[in-house]
C-alpha positions as CSV (number, residue, x, y, z in Angstrom):
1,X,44.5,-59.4,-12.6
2,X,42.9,-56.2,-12.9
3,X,42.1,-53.5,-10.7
4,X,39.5,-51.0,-11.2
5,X,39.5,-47.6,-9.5
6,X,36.6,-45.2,-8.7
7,X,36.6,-41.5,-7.4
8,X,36.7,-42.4,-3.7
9,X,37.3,-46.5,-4.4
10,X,39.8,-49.1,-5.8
11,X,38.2,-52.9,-6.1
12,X,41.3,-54.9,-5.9
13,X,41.5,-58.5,-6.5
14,X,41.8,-60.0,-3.1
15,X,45.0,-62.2,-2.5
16,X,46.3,-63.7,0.3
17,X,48.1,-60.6,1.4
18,X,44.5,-59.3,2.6
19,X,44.0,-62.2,4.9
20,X,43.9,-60.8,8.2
21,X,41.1,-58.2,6.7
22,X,39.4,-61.1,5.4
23,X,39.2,-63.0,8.8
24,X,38.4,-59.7,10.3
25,X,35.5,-59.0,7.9
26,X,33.9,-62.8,7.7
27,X,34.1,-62.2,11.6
28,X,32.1,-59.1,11.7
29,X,28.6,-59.5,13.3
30,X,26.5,-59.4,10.0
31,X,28.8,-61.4,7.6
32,X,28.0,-63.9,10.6
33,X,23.9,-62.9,10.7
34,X,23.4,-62.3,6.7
35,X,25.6,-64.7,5.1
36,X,27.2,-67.3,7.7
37,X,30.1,-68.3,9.8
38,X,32.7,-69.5,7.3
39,X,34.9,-71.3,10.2
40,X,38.0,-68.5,9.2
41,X,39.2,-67.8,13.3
42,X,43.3,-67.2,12.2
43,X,45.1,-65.4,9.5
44,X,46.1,-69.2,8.4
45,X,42.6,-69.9,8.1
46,X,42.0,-66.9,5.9
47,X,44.9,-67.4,3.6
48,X,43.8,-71.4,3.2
49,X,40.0,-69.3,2.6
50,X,42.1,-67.2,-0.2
51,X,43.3,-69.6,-2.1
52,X,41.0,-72.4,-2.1
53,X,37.9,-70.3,-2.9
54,X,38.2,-67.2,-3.6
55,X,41.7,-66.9,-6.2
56,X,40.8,-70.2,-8.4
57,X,37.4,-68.5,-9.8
58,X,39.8,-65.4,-10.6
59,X,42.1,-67.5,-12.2
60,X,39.6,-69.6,-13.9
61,X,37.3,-67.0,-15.1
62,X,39.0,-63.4,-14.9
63,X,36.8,-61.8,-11.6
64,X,35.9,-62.7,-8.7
65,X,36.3,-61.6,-5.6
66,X,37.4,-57.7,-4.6
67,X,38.9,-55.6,-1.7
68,X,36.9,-52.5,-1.5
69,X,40.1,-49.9,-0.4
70,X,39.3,-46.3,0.3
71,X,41.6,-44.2,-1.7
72,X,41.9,-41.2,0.4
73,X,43.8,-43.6,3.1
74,X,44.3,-47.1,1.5
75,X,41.7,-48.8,4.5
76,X,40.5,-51.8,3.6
77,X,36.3,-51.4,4.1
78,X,35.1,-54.3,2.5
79,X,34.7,-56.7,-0.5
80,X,32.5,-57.2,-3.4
81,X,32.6,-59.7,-6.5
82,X,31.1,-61.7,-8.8
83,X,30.7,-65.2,-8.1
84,X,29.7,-68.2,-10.2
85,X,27.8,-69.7,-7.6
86,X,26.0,-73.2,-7.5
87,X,22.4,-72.8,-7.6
88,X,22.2,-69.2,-9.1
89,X,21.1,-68.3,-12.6
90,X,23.4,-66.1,-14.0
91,X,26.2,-64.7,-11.8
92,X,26.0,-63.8,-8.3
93,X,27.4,-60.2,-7.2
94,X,27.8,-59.7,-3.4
95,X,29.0,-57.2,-1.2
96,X,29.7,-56.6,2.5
97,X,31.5,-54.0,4.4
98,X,33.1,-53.7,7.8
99,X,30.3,-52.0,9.9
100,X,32.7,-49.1,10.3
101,X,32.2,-48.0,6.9
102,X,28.5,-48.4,6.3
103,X,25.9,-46.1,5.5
104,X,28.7,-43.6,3.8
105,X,27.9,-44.8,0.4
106,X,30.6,-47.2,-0.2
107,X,28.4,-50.8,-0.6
108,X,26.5,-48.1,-3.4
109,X,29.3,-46.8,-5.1
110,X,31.5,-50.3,-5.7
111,X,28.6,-52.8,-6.7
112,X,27.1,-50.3,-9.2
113,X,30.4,-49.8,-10.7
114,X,31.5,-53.9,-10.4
115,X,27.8,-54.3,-11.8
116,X,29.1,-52.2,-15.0
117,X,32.5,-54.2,-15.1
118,X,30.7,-57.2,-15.3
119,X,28.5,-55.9,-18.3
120,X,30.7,-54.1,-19.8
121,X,34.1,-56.0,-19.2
122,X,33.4,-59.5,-18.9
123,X,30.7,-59.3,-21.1
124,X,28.1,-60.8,-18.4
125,X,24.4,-61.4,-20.1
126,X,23.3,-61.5,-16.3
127,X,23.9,-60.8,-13.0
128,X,21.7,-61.6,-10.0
129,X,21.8,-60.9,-6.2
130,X,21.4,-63.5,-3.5
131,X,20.3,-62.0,0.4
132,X,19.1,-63.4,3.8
133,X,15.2,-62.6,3.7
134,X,16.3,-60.7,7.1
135,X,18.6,-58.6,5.3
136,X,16.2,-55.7,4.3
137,X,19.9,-53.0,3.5
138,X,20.9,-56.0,1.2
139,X,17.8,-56.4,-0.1
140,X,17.6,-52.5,-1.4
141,X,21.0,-52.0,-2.6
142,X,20.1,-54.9,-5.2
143,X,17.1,-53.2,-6.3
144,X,18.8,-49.7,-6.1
145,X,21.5,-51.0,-8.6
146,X,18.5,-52.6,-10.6
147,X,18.1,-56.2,-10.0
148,X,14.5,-57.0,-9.5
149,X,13.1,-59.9,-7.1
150,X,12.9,-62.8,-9.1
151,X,12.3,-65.4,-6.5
152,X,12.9,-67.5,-3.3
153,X,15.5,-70.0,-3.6
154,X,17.1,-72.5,-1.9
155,X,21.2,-73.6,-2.2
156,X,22.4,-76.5,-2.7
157,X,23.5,-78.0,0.9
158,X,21.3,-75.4,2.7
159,X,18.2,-75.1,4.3
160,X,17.5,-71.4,4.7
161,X,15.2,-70.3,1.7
162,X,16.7,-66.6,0.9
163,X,15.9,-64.1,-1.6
164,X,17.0,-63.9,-5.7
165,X,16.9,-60.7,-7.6
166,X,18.3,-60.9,-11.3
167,X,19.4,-58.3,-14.1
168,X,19.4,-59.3,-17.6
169,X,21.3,-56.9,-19.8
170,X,19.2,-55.7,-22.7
171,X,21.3,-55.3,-25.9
């Protein structure tokens, strides 16, 4: 599995050696607000999170999900990835960072570069953003990166109507 390195970032595929940061960060206050408590309260939970959903769509597929890692110190600050989710056209890219490490350009700089990957390296046709309709930050890095609203949607097994944008990738 790849890993793809930027000026100030590296997007890592995320394994079960990042399992504490991944509890840590599905903890923090607006992974619970925006996208939703995902039950992960111990490092075992985390690992079992790893391996059951996150390193089968790597495996399967060739992405997924990504630990964002600041090069300058090697601190974990967040994830990103490409999902084939249930219920979205096209594939879903999401991000989130511990709140530490927002506003500094980080969420900016890895999903516009993971939006070329997926173009460009997996050969994506195209990629769409999902967000809370509370989630106005979310909401403006998709349309910064160039997804445009497309519509409101609702998952499968939910209730909550949130937000699509999409991107098609002209030729």
């Amino acid at each position: 599995m790849k890993k793809f390195e930027r000026e100030r970032l590296i997007l890592q595929p995320t394994t079960i050696a990042d399992a504490e940061f991944i509890r840590t960060l599905y903890n923090s206050p607006k992974w619970i607000k925006f996208i939703g408590d995902r039950k992960i309260n111990t490092v075992k939970d985390a690992e079992n999170y790893i391996q059951t959903k996150l390193t089968p769509q790597i495996q399967s597929l060739g992405f997924g999900n990504y630990t964002i890692i600041r090069k300058s110190d090697g601190e974990k600050i967040g994830s990103c990835g490409l999902y084939d989710r249930q219920g979205v056209e096209g594939i879903d890219i999401g991000f989130a960072l511990l709140p530490n490490f927002e506003k500094k350009g980080y969420a900016f700089e890895s999903v516009s570069y993971l939006k070329e990957i997926g173009f460009n390296n997996f050969k994506l046709k195209q990629i769409s953003g999902i967000t809370s309709k509370k989630n106005k930050a979310s909401q403006d890095l998709l349309m910064k990166i160039g997804l445009t609203f497309e519509k409101n949607i609702i998952l499968p097994n939910e209730t909550e109507e949130i937000l699509l944008y999409t991107l098609i990738k002209v030729k």
